[in-house]
mmJSON file of the N, C-alpha and C atoms, coordinates in Angstrom:
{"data_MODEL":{"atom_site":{
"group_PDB":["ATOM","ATOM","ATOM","ATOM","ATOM","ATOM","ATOM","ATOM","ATOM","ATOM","ATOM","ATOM","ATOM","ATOM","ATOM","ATOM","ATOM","ATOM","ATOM","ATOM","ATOM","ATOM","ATOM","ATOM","ATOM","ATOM","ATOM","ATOM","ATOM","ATOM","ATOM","ATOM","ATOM","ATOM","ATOM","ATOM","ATOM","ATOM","ATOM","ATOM","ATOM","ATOM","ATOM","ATOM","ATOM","ATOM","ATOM","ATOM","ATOM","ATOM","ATOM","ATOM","ATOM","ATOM","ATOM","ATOM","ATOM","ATOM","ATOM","ATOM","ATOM","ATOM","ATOM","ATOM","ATOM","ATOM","ATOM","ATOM","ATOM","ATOM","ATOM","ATOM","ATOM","ATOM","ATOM","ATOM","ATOM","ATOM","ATOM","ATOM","ATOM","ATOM","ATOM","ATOM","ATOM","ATOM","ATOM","ATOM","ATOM","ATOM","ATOM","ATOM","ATOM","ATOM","ATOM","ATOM","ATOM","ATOM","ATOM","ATOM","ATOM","ATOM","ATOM","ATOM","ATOM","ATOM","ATOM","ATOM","ATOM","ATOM","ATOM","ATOM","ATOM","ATOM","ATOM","ATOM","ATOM","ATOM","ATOM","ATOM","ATOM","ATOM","ATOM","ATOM","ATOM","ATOM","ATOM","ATOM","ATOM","ATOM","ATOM","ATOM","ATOM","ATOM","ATOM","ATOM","ATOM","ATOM","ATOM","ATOM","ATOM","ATOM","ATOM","ATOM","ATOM","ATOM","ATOM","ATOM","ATOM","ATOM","ATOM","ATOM","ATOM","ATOM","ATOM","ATOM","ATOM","ATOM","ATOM","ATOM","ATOM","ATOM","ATOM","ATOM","ATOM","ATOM","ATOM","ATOM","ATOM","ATOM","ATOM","ATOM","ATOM","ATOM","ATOM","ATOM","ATOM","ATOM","ATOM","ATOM","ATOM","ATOM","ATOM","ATOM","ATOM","ATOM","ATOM","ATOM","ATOM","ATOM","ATOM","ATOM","ATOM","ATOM","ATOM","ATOM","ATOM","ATOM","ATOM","ATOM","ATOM","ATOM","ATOM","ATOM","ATOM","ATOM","ATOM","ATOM","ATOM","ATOM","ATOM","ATOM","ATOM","ATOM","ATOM","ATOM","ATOM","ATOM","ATOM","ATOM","ATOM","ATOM"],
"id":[1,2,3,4,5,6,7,8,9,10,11,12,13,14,15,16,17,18,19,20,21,22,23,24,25,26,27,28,29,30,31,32,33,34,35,36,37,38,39,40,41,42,43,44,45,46,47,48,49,50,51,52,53,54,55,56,57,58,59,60,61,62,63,64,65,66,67,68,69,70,71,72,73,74,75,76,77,78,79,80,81,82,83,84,85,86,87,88,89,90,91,92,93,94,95,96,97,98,99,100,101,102,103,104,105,106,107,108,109,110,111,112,113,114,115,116,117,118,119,120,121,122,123,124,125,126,127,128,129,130,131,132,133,134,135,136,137,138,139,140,141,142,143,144,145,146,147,148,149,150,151,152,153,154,155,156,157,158,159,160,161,162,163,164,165,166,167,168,169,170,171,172,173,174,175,176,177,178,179,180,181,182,183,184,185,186,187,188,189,190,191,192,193,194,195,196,197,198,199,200,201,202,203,204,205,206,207,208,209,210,211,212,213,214,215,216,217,218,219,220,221,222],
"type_symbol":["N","C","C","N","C","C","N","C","C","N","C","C","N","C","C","N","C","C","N","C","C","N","C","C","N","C","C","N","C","C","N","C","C","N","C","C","N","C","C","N","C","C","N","C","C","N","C","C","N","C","C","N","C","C","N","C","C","N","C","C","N","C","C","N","C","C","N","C","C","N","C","C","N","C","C","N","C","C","N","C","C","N","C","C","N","C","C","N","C","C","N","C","C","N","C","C","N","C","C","N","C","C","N","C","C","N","C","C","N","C","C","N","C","C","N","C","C","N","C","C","N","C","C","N","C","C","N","C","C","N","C","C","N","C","C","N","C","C","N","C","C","N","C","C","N","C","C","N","C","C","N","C","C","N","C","C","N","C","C","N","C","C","N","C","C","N","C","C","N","C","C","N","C","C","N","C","C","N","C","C","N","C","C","N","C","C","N","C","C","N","C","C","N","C","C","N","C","C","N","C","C","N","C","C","N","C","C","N","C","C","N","C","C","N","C","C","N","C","C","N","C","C"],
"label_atom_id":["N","CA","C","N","CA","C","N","CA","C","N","CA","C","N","CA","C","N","CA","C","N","CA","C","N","CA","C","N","CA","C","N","CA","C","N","CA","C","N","CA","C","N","CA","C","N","CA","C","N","CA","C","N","CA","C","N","CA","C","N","CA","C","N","CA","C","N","CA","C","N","CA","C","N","CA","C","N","CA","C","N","CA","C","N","CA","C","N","CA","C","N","CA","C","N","CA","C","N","CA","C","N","CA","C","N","CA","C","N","CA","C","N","CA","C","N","CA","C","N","CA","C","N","CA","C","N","CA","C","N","CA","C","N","CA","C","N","CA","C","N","CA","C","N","CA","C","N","CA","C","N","CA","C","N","CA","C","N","CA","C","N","CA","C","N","CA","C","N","CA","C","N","CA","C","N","CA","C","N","CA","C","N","CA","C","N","CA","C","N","CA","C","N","CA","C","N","CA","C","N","CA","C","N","CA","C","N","CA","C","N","CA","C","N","CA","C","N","CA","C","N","CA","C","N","CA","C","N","CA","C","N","CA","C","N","CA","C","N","CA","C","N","CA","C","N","CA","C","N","CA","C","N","CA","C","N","CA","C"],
"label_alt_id":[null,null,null,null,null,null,null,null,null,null,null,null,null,null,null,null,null,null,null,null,null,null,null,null,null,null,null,null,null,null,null,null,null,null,null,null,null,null,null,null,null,null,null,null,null,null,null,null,null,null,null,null,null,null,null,null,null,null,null,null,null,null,null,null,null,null,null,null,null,null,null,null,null,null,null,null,null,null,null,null,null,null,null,null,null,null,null,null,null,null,null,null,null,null,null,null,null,null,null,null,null,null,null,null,null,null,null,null,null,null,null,null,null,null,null,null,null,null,null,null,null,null,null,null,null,null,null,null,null,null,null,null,null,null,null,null,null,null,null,null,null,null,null,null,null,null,null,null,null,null,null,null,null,null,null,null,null,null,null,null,null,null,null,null,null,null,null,null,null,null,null,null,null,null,null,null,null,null,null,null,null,null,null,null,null,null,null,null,null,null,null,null,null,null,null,null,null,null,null,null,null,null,null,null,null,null,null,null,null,null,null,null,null,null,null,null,null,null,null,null,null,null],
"label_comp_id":["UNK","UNK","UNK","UNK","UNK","UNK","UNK","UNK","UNK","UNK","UNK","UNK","UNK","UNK","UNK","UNK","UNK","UNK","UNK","UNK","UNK","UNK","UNK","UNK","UNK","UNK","UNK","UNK","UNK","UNK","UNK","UNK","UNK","UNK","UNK","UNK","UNK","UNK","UNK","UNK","UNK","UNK","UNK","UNK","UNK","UNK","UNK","UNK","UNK","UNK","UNK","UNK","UNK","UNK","UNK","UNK","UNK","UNK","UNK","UNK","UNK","UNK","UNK","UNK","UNK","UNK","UNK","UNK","UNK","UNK","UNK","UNK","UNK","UNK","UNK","UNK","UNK","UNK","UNK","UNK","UNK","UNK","UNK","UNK","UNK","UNK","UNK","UNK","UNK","UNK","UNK","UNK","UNK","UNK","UNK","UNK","UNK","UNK","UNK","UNK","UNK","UNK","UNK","UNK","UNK","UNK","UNK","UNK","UNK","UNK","UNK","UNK","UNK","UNK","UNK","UNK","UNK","UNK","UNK","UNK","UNK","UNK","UNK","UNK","UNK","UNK","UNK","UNK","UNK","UNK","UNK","UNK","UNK","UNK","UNK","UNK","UNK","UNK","UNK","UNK","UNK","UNK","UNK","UNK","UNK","UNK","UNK","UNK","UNK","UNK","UNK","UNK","UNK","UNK","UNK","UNK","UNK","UNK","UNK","UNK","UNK","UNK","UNK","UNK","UNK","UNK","UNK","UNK","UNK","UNK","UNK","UNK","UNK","UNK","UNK","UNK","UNK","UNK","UNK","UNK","UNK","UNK","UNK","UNK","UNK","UNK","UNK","UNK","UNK","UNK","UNK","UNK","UNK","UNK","UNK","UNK","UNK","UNK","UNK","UNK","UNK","UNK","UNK","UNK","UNK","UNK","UNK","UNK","UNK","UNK","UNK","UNK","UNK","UNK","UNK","UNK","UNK","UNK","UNK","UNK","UNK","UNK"],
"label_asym_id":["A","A","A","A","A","A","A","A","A","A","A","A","A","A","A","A","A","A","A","A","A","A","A","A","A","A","A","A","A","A","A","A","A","A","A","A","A","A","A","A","A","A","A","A","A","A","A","A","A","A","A","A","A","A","A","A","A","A","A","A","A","A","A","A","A","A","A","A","A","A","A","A","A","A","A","A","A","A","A","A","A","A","A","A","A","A","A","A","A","A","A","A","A","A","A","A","A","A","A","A","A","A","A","A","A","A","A","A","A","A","A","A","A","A","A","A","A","A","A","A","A","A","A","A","A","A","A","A","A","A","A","A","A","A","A","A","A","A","A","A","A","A","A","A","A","A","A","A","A","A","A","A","A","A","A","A","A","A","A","A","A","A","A","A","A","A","A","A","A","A","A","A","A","A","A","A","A","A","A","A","A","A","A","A","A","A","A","A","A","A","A","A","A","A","A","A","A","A","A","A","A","A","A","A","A","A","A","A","A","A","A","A","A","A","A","A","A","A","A","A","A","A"],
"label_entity_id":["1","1","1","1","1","1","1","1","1","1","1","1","1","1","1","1","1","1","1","1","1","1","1","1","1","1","1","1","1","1","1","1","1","1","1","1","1","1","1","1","1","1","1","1","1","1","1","1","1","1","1","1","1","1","1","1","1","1","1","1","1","1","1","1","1","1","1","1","1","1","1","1","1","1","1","1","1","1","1","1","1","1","1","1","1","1","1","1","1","1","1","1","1","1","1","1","1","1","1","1","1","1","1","1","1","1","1","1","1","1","1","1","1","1","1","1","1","1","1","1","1","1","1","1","1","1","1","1","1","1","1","1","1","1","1","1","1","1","1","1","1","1","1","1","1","1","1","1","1","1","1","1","1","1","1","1","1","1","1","1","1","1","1","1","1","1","1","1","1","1","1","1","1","1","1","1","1","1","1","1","1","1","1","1","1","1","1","1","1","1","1","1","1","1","1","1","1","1","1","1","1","1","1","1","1","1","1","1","1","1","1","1","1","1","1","1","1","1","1","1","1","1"],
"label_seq_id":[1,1,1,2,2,2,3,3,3,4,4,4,5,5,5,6,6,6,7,7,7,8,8,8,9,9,9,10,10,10,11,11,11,12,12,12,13,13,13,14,14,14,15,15,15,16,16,16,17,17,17,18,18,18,19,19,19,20,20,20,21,21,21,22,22,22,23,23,23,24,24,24,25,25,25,26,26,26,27,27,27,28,28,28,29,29,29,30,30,30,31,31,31,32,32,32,33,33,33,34,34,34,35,35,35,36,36,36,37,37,37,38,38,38,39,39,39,40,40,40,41,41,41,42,42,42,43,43,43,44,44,44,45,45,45,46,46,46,47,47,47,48,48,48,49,49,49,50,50,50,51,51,51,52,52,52,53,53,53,54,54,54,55,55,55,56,56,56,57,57,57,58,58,58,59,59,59,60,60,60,61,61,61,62,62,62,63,63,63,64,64,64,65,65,65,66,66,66,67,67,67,68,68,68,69,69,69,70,70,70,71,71,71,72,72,72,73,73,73,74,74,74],
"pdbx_PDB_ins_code":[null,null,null,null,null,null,null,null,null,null,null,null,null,null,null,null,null,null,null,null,null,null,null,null,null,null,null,null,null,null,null,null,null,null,null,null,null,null,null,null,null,null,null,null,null,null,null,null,null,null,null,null,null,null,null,null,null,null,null,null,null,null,null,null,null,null,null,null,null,null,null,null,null,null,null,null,null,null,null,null,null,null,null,null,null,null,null,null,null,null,null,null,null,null,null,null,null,null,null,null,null,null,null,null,null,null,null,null,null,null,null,null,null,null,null,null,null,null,null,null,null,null,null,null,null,null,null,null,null,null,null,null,null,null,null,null,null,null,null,null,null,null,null,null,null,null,null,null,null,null,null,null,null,null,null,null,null,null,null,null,null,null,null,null,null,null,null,null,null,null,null,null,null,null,null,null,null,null,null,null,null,null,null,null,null,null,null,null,null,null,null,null,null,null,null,null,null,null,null,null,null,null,null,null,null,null,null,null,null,null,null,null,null,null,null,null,null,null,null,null,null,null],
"Cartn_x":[-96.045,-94.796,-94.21,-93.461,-93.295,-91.712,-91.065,-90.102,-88.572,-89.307,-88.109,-88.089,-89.019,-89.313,-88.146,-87.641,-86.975,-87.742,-87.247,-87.685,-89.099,-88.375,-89.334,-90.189,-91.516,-92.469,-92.407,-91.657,-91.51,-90.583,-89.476,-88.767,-88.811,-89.56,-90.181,-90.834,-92.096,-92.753,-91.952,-90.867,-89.635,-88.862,-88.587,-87.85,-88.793,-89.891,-90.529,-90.969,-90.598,-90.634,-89.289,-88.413,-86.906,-86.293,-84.771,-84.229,-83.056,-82.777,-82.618,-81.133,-79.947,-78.586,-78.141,-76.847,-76.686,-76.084,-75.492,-75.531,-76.459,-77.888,-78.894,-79.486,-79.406,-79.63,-78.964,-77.252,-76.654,-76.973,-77.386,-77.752,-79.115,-79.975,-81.459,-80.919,-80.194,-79.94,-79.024,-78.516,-77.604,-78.451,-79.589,-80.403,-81.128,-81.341,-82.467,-81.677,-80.354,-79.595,-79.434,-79.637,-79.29,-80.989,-81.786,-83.58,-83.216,-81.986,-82.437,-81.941,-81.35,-80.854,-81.761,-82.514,-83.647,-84.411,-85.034,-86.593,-86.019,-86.316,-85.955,-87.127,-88.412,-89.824,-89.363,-89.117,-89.093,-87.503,-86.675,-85.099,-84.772,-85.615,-85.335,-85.369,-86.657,-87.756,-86.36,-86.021,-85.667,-83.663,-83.338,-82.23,-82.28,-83.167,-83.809,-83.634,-84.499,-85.012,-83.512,-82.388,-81.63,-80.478,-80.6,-79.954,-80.486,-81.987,-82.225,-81.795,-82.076,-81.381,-80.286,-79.26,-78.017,-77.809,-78.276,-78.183,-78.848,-80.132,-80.213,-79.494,-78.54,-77.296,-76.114,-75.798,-74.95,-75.364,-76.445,-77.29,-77.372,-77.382,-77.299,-76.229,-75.268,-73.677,-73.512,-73.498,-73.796,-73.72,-75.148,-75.548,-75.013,-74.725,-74.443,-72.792,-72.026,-70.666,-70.633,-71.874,-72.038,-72.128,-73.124,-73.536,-72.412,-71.577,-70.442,-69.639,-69.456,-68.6,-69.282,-70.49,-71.042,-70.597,-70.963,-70.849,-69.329,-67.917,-67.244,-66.822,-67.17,-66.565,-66.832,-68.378,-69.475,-68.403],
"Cartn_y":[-139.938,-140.113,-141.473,-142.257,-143.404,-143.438,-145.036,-144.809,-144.606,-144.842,-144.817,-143.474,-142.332,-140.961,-139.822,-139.069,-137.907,-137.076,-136.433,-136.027,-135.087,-134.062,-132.76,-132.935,-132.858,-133.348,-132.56,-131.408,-130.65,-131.374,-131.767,-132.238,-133.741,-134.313,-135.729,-135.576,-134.424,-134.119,-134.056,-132.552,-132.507,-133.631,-134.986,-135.479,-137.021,-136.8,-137.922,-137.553,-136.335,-135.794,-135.738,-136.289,-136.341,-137.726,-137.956,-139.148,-138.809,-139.498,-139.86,-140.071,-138.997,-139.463,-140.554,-140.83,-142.346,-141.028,-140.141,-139.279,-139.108,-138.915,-138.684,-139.635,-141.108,-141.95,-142.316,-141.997,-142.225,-141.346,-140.451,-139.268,-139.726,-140.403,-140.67,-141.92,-142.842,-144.066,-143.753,-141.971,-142.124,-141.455,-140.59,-140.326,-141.162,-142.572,-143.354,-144.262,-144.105,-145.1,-143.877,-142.901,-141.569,-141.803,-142.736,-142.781,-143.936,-145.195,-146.217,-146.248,-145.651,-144.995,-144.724,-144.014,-143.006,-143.628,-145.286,-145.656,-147.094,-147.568,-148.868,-149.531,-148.973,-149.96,-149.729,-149.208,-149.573,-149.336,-149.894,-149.651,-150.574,-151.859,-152.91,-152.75,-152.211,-151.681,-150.16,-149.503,-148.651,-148.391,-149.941,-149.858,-150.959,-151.894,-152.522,-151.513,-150.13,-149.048,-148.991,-148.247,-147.09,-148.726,-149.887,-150.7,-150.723,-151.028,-151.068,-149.407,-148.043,-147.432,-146.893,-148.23,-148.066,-148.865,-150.209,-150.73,-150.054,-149.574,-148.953,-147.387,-146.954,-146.011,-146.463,-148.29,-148.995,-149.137,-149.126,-149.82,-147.987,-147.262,-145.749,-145.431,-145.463,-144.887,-145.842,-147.002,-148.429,-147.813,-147.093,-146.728,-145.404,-144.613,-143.216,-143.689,-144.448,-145.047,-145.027,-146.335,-146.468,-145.496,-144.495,-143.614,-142.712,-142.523,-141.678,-142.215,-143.669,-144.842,-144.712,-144.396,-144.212,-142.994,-141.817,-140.453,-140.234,-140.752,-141.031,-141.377,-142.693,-142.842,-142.647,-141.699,-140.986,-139.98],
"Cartn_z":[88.954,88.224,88.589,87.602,88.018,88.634,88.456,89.11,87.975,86.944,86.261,85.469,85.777,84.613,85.553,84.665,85.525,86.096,86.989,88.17,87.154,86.58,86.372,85.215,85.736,84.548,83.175,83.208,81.789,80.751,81.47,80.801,80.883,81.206,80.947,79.655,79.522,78.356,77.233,77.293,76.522,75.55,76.551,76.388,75.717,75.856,74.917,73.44,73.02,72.062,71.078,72.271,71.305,71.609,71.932,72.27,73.256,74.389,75.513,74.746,75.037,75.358,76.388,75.949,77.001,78.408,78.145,79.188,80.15,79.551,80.302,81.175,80.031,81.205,82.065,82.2,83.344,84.363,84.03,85.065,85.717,84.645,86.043,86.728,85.932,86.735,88.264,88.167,89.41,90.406,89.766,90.435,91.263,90.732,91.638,92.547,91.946,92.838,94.298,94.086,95.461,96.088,95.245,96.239,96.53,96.419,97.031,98.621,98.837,100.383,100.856,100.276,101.392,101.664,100.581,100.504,100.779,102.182,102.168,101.935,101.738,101.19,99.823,98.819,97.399,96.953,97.578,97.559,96.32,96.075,95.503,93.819,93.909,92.95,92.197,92.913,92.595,91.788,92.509,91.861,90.946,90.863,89.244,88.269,88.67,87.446,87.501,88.238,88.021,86.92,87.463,86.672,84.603,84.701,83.588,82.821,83.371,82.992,82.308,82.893,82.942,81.518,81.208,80.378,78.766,78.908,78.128,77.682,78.951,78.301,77.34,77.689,77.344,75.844,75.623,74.53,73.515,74.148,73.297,72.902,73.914,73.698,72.723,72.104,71.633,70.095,70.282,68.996,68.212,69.327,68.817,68.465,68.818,68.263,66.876,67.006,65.229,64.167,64.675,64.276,63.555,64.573,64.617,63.664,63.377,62.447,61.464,60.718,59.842,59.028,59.693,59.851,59.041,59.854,59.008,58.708,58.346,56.96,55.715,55.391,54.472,53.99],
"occupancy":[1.0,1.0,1.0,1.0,1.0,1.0,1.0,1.0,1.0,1.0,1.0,1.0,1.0,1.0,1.0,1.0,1.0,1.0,1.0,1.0,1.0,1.0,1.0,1.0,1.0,1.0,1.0,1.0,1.0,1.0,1.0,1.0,1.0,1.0,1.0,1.0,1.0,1.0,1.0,1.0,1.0,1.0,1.0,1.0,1.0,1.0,1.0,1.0,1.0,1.0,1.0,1.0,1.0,1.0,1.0,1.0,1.0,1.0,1.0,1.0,1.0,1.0,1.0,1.0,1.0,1.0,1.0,1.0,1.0,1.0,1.0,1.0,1.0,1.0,1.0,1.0,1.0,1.0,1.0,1.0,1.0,1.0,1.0,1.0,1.0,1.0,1.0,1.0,1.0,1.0,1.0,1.0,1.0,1.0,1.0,1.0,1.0,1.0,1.0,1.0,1.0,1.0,1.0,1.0,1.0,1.0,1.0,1.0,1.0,1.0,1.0,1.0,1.0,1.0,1.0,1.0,1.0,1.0,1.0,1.0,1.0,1.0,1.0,1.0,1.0,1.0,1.0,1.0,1.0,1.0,1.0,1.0,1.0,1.0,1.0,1.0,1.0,1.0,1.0,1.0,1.0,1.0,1.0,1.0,1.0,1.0,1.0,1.0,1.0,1.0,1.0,1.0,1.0,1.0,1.0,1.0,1.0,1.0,1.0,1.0,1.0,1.0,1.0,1.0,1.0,1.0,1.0,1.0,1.0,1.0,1.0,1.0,1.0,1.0,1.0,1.0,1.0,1.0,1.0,1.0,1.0,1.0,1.0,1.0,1.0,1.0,1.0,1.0,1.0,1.0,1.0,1.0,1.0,1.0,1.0,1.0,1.0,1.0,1.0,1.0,1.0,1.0,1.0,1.0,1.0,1.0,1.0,1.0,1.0,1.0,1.0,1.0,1.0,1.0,1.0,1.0,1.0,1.0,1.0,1.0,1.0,1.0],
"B_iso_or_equiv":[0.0,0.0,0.0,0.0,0.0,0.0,0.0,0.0,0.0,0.0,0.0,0.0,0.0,0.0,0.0,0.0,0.0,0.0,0.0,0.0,0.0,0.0,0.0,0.0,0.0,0.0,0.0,0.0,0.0,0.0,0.0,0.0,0.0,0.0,0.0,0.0,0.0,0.0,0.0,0.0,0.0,0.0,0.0,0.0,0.0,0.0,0.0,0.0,0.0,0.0,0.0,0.0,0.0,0.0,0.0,0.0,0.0,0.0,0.0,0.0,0.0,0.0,0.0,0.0,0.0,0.0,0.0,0.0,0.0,0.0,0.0,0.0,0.0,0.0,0.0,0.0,0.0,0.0,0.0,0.0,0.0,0.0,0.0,0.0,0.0,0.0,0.0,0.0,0.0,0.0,0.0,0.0,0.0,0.0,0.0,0.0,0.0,0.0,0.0,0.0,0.0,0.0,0.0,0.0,0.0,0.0,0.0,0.0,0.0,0.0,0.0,0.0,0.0,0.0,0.0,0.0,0.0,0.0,0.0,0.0,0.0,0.0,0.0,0.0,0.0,0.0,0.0,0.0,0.0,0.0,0.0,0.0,0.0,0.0,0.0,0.0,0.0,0.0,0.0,0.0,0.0,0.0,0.0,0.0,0.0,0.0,0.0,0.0,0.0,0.0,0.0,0.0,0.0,0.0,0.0,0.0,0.0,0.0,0.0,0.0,0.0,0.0,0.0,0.0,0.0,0.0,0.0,0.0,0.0,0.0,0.0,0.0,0.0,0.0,0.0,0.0,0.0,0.0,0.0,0.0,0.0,0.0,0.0,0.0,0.0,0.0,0.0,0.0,0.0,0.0,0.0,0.0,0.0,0.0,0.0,0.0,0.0,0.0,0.0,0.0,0.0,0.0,0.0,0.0,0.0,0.0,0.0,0.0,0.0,0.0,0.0,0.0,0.0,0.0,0.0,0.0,0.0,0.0,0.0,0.0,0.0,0.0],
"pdbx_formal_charge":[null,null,null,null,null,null,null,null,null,null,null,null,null,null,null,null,null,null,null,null,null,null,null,null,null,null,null,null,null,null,null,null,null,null,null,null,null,null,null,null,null,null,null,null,null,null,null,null,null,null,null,null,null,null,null,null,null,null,null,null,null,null,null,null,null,null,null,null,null,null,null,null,null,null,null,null,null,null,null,null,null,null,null,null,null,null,null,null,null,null,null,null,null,null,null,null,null,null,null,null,null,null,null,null,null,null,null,null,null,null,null,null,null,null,null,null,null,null,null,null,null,null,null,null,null,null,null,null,null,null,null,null,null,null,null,null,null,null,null,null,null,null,null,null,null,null,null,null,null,null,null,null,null,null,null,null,null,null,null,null,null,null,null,null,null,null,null,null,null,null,null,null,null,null,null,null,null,null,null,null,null,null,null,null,null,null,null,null,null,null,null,null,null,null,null,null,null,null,null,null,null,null,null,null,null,null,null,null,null,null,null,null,null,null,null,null,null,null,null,null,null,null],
"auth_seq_id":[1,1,1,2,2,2,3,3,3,4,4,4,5,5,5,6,6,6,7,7,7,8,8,8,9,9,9,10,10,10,11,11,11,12,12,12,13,13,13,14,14,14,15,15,15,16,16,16,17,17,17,18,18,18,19,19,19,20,20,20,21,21,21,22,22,22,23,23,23,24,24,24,25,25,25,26,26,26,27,27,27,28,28,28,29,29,29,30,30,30,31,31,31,32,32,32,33,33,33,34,34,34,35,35,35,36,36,36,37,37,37,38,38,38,39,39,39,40,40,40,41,41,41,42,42,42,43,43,43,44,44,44,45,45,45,46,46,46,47,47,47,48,48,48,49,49,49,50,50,50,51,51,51,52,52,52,53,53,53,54,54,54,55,55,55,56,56,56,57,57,57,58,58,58,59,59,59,60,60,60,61,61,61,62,62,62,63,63,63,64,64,64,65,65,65,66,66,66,67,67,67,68,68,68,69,69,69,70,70,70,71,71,71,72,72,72,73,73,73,74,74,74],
"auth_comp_id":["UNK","UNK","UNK","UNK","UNK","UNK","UNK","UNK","UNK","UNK","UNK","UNK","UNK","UNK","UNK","UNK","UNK","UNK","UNK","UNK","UNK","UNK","UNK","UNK","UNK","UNK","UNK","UNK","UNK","UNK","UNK","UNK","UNK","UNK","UNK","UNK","UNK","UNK","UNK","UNK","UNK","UNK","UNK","UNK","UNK","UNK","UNK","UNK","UNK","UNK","UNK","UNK","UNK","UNK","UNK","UNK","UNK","UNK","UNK","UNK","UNK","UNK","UNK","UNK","UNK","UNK","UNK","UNK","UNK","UNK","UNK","UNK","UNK","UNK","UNK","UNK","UNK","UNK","UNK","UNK","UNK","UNK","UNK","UNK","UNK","UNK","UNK","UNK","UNK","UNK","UNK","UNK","UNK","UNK","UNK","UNK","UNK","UNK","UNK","UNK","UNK","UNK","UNK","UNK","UNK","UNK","UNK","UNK","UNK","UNK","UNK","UNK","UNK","UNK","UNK","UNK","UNK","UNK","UNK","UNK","UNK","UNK","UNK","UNK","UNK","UNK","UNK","UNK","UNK","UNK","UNK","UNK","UNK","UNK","UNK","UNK","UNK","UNK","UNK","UNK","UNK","UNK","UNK","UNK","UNK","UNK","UNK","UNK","UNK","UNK","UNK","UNK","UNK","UNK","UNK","UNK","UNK","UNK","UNK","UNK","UNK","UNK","UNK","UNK","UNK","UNK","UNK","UNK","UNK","UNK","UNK","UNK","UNK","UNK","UNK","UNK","UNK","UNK","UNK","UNK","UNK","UNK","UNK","UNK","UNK","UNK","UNK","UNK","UNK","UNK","UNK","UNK","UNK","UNK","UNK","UNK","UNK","UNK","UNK","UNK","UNK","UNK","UNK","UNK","UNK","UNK","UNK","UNK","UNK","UNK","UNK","UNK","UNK","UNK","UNK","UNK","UNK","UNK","UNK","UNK","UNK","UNK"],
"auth_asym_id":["A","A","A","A","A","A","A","A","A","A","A","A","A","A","A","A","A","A","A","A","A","A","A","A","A","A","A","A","A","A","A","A","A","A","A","A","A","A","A","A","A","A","A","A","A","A","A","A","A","A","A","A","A","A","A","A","A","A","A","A","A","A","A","A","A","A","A","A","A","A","A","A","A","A","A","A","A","A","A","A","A","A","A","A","A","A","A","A","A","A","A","A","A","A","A","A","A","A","A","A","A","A","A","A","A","A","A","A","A","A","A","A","A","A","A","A","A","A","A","A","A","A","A","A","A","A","A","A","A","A","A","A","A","A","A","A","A","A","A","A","A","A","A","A","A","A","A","A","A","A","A","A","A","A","A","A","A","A","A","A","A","A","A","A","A","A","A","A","A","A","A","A","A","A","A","A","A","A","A","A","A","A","A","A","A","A","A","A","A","A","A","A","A","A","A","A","A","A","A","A","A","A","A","A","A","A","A","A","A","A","A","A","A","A","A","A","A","A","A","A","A","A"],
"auth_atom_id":["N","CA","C","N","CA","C","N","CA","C","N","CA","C","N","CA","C","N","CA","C","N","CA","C","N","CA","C","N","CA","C","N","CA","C","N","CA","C","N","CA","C","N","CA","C","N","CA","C","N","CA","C","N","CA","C","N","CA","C","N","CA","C","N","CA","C","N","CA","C","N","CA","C","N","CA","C","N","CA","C","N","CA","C","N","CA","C","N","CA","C","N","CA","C","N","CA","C","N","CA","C","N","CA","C","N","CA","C","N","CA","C","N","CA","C","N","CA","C","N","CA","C","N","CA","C","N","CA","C","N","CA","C","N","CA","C","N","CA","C","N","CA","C","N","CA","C","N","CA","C","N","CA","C","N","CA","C","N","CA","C","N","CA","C","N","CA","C","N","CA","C","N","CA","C","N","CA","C","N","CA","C","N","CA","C","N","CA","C","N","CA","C","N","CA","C","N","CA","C","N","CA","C","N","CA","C","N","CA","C","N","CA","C","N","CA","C","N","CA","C","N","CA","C","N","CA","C","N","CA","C","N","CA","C","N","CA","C","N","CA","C","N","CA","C","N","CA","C","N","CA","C","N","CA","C","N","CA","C"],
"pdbx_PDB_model_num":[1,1,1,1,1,1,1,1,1,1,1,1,1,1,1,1,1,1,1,1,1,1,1,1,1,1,1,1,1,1,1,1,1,1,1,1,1,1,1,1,1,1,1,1,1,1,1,1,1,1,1,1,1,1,1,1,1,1,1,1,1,1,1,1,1,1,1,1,1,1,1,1,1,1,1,1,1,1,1,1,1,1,1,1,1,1,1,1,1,1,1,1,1,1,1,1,1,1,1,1,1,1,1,1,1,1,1,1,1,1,1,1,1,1,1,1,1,1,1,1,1,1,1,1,1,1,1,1,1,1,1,1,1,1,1,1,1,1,1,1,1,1,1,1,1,1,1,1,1,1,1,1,1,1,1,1,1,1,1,1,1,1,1,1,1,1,1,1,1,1,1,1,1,1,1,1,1,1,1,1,1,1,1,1,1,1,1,1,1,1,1,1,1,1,1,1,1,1,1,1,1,1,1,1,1,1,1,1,1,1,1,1,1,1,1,1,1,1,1,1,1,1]
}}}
């Protein structure tokens, strides 16, 4: 499993079958930021991921806005 996949491989499977709320990715990004404490050999590595994470939540919530701005004014 790599460093940026959620923890449980079911719902890794699950979740490449659908699309990733910006919720969700704040939730793995806070997850890896709670492994960069523990892992001072890949601490570096690990709050890169929980950063890019973060940006691509910025980049969802982003979209689901629009979405929502679309939605109504239909």
């Amino acid at each position: 499993m790599g460093n940026s996949a959620p923890a449980n491989s079911s719902l890794i499977r699950e979740r490449l079958n659908g699309i990733l709320t910006a919720a969700e990715c704040r939730k793995i990004a806070e997850r890896k930021m709670g492994e960069v404490v523990g892992d001072r050999r890949h601490g570096k590595e690990l709050k890169a991921t929980a950063q890019a994470w973060l940006v691509l939540a910025e980049r969802i919530a982003k979209a689901e806005a629009i979405e929502a701005l679309k939605a109504k004014g239909k």
